[in-house]
N, C-alpha and C positions, 0 to 999 in steps of 0.2 A: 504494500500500500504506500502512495506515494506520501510524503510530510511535508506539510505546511508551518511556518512559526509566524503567527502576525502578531505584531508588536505594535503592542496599544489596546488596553481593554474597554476603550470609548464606546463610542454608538458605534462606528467605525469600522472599529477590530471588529468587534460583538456579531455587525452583520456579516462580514467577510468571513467571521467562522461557522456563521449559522449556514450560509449558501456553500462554502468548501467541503464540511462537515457533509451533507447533505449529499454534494457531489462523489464523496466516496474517500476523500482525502483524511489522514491522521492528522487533526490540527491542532495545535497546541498554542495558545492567547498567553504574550507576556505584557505583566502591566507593573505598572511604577512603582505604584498605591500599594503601602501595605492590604487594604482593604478596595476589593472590586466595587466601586459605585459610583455615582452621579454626583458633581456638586452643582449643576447648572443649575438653572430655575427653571423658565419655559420657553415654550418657543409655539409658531405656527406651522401646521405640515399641510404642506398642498399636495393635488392629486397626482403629481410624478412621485412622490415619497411614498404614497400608498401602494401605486404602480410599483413602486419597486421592492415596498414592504412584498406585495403576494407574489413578485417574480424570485425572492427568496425564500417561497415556501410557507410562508404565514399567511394567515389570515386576516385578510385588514379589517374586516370586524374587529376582529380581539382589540387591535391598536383602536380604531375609534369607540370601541366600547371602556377602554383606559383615560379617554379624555372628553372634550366638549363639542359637540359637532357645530360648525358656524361659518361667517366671511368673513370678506374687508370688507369694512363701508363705507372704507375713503379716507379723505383727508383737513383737516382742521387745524389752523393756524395758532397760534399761543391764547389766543383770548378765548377760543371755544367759536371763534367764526370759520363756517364751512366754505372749504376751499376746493375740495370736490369729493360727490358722493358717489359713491358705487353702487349697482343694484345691490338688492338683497333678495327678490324675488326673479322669478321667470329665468328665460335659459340663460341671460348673464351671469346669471347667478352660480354657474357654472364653474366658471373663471375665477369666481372670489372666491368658490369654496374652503374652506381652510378644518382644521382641527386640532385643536388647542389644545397641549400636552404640556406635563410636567415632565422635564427633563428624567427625572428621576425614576418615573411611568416605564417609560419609554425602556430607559436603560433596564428596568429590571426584567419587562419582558421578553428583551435580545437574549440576557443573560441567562435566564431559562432557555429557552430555542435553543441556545449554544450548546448548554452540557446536555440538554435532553438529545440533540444531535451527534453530540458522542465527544465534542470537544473538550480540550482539557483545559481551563484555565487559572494560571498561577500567580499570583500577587508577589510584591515585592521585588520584583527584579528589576533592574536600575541599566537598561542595556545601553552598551557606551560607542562601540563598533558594530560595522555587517559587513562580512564579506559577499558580494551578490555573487560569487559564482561564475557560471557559466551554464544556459540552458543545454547545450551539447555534451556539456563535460562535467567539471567538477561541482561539489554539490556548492549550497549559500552556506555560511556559519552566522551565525548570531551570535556577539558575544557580552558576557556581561559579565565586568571582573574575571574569577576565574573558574565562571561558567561558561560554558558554550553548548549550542546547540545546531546541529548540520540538518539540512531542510532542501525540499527540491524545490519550496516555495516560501519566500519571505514578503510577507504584506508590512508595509510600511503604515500601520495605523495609528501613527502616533505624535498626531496634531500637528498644530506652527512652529514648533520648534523639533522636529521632525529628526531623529538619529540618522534614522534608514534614508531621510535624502540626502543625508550628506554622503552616503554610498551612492546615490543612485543620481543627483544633479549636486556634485559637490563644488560651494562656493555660494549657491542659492539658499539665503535667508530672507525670511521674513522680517517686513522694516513695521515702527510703530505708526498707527493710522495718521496720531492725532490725537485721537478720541477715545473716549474710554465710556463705558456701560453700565450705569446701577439697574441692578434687577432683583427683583421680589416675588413671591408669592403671598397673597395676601389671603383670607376670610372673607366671603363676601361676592354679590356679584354686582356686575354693572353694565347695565342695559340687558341685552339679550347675550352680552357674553362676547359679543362680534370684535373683530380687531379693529380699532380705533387709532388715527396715527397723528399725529400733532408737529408741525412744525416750527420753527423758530428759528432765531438767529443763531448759526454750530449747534445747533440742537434738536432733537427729534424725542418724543417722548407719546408711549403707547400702550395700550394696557386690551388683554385678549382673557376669556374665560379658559379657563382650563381643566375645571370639572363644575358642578352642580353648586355653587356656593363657594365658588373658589377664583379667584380672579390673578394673573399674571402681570405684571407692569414691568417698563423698561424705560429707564432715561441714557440717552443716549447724548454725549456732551463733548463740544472740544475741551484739550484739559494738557494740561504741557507734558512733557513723557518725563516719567518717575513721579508723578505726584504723589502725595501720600496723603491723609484725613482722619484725624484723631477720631471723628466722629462723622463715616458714612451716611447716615440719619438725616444727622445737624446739616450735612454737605451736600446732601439732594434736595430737604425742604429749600437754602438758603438758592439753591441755585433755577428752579422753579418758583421762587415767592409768586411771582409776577404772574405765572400762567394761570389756565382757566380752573374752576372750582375742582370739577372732577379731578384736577391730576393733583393739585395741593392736599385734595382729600385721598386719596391713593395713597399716598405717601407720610402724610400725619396718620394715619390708621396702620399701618404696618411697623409691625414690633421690630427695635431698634434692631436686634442681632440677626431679622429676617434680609438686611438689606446686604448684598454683595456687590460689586464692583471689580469688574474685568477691564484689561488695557485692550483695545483689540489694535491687534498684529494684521499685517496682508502679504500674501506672494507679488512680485512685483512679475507679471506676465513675462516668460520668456524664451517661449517655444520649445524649452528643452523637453525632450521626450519624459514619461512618469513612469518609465522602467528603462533595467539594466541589466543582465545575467538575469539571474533566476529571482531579483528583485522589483518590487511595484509598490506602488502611494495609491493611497486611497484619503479620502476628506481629506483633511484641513492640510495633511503634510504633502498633498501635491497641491492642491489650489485655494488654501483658505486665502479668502475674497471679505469685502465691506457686507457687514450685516443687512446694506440698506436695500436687497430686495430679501432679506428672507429665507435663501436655498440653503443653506448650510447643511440642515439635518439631509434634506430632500437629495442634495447630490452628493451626500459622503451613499447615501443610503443606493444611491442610482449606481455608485463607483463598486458597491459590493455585489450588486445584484448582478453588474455587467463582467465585471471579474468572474462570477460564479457560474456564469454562462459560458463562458468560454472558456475556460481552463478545461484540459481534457481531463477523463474523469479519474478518481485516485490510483484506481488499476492500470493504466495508459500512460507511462508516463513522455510518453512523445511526444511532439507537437506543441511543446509549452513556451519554448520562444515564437513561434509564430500566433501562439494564443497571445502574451504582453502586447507582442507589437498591434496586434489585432485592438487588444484594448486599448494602446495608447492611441492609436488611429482613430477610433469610436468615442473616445472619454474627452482626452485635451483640446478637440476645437470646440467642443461645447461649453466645457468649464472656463476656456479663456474668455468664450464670450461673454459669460453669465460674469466672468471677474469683469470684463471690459464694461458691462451694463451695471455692473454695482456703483462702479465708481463715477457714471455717470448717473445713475438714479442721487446720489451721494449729492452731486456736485449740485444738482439744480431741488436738491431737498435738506438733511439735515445739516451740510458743509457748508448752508448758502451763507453768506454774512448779512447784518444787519442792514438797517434803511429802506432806500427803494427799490434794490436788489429784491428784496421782500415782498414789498406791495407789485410788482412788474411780474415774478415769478408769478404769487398770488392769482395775480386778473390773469395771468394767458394758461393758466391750468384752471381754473373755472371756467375757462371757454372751449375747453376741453369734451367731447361731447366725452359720456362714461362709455358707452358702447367703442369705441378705440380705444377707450385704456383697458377694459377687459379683453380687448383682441390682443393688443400686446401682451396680455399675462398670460394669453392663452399659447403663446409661440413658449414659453418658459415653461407653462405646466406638460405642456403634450408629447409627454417622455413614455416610449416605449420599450421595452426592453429587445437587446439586439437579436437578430434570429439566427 
C-alpha cells in the first residue's frame, strides 16, 4: 500500500487524508499542536466547498446540519447605510447561498472522517525539513528533529508559513497584508443569521449566524505589523466606536476572552508550480490569499478533493508525477485568480481609504444592478470536481 504523510492537521491536512484514506493510501497526519483542534472562530462556506465536501466522500448534509443554513445580503457602509443589497429570495438567491460554520464544527467533523477512514493522526510533531523525493525514484522523507518519516506522498498542509514549501517553491514566503482580524463567536442571533458586511475606511466589519442562537463577527482593520493590545476587547470597541449600532452591540456583548485577533499573511502570486518530486500544497501553504472574498475554507477544501481524484489509487503506485503535474495544471490558474480577485475585491472594499474615495466607491456600487454581482459570485462558486 502506497504512504502518504500530510503535514498539517488543519481543515487542510484533515481533508486530504479523509479523500487519500478513502482512495486506498496508508496516511498518516503530522500536526504541531500538542492537541488536534481548531482555534478559529467562523467562517462562511459556499456551494464549491460543499461540492467539494461530497466529492470527498461526505455528506454535505452532515456539514450543513453542523451549522446555519443562509446568504449575503450585501453590503453597508459604517453608519448602517445600505450600499448594496443582495437577493435573498428566488434563483439569485442561488449565488449568495452560504453556511455559517464554527470553525471548530467543521474541524471536528474532518477529524472523525479521517481516523474513521483509517488515517493515522499524530500531534506534537514540530517538522523542520522535507525531502520531496522523486516520483520515479526515491521515496519523500519528512523530517522532524530526529524523527523521520519516508512516504510516496507528502501533502504540504500546513498553512502561511508553510515547511513543505520551502521544499517545494523555496525562497516563497508569505509577506504581512497590513491588516489584521478580530473575531468572535458570540450568544445570540441577529436578523435571520444572513452574512452582513460593512465597510469603512481600512476597514471591513461583519457578522454571519452560525448555528440557532449563535452568531459569528469579524472586524477586519488596517493595523501596523507586530502590533500588540493589552486589551483585544478595549481595542475592537475603541476602534469601531463610530460605527452602526449592530456592530458596537456585537462587540460590547461578547465576553472579553471570546475575542481573538489574527495578522493575516498573503502569497504574493508567482506562477511557481505547487508541487515537486513526490511533494504538493494544499490551502493556505500554496495560495493563502486576502480574506476579502471569503474562499479560504472552500479552496483548501477544493485543493483536497482534486488531489484525491487524481492521485492513482494506494495499490498503483504509478502514475503519481503525472497525477501533481495534473493537479498543478487544474488547481494554480484558479487559485491565482481567486488570489488576483481578493486583492482586488480588497482594494475597492475594506483597503479603501477615507473621504471621497468613500462616498465615489459608495454611489457607483449602489448603481450596481444585484443581478451582476450574483453573476460574478456565481463564476467563483461553480467549482466542479475534475473528471
Amino acid at each position: 500500500m502506497a504512504e502518504a504523510v500530510v503535514v498539517g492537521g488543519g481543515i487542510a491536512g484533515l481533508a486530504s487524508a479523509i479523500g487519500l484514506a478513502r482512495k486506498g493510501w496508508d496516511v498518516t497526519v503530522l500536526e504541531r499542536a500538542a492537541a488536534v483542534r481548531e482555534l478559529g472562530a467562523g467562517f462562511a462556506l459556499s456551494r464549491n466547498g460543499l461540492a467539494a465536501v461530497s466529492a470527498l466522500g461526505i455528506n454535505p448534509e452532515s456539514v450543513r446540519a453542523i451549522g446555519h443554513p443562509t446568504w449575503a445580503s450585501g453590503t453597508w457602509d459604517l453608519h448602517g447605510r445600505e450600499i448594496l443589497r443582495l437577493p435573498g429570495t428566488g434563483p439569485a438567491r442561488e449565488a449568495t447561498a452560504l453556511v455559517g460554520l464554527h470553525r471548530a464544527r467543521l474541524h471536528e467533523r474532518l477529524l472523525d472522517a479521517a481516523q474513521e477512514a483509517g488515517a493515522t493522526v499524530v500531534p506534537g510533531v514540530v517538522v523542520d525539513h522535507v525531502d520531496p523525493g522523486d516520483p520515479q525514484g526515491r521515496r519523500a522523507v519528512v523530517h522532524a528533529g530526529e524523527q523521520a518519516w519516508e512516504a510516496d506522498l507528502v501533502v504540504g498542509a500546513d498553512g502561511v508559513r508553510s515547511v513543505v514549501r520551502g521544499a517545494v517553491q523555496p525562497g516563497r514566503v508569505a509577506g504581512y497584508s497590513g491588516y489584521s482580524s478580530w473575531r468572535a463567536i458570540v450568544p445570540g442571533d441577529v436578523g435571520e443569521g444572513e452574512l452582513r458586511q460593512s465597510w469603512g475606511p481600512h476597514a471591513e466589519f461583519g457578522h454571519l449566524g452560525t448555528a440557532a442562537g449563535e452568531t459569528y463577527w469579524y472586524g477586519y482593520v488596517r493595523t501596523a505589523a507586530g502590533a500588540r493590545f493589552r486589551d483585544e476587547h478595549a481595542a475592537a470597541s475603541r476602534r469601531f466606536a463610530s460605527w452602526a449600532g449592530v456592530v458596537r452591540e456585537l462587540i460590547a456583548t461578547t465576553p472579553n476572552d471570546a475575542v481573538m485577533r489574527h495578522d493575516v499573511y498573503a502569497l504574493p502570486v508567482t506562477g511557481e508550480p505547487y508541487e515537486v518530486g513526490r511533494a504538493v500544497l494544499v490551502g493556505d501553504a500554496a495560495h493563502a490569499m486576502l480574506p476579502t472574498m471569503g474562499q479560504g475554507v472552500a479552496t483548501a477544501l477544493e485543493d483536497a478533493a482534486t488531489l484525491s481524484l487524481l492521485v492513482p489509487d494506494g495499490t498503483a503506485r504509478a502514475g503519481l508525477g503525472d497525477a501533481l503535474a495534473r493537479y498543478d495544471d487544474v488547481r494554480r490558474p484558479r487559485c491565482e485568480a481567486m488570489s488576483r480577485m481578493s486583492t482586488a475585491s480588497g482594494a475597492i472594499g475594506a483597503h479603501l481609504g477615507p473621504g471621497r474615495r468613500q462616498r465615489i466607491r459608495n454611489a457607483l456600487m449602489g448603481a450596481v444592478p444585484a443581478s451582476l454581482t450574483s453573476r460574478g459570485a456565481t463564476s467563483v462558486i461553480s467549482w466542479s470536481p475534475p473528471a
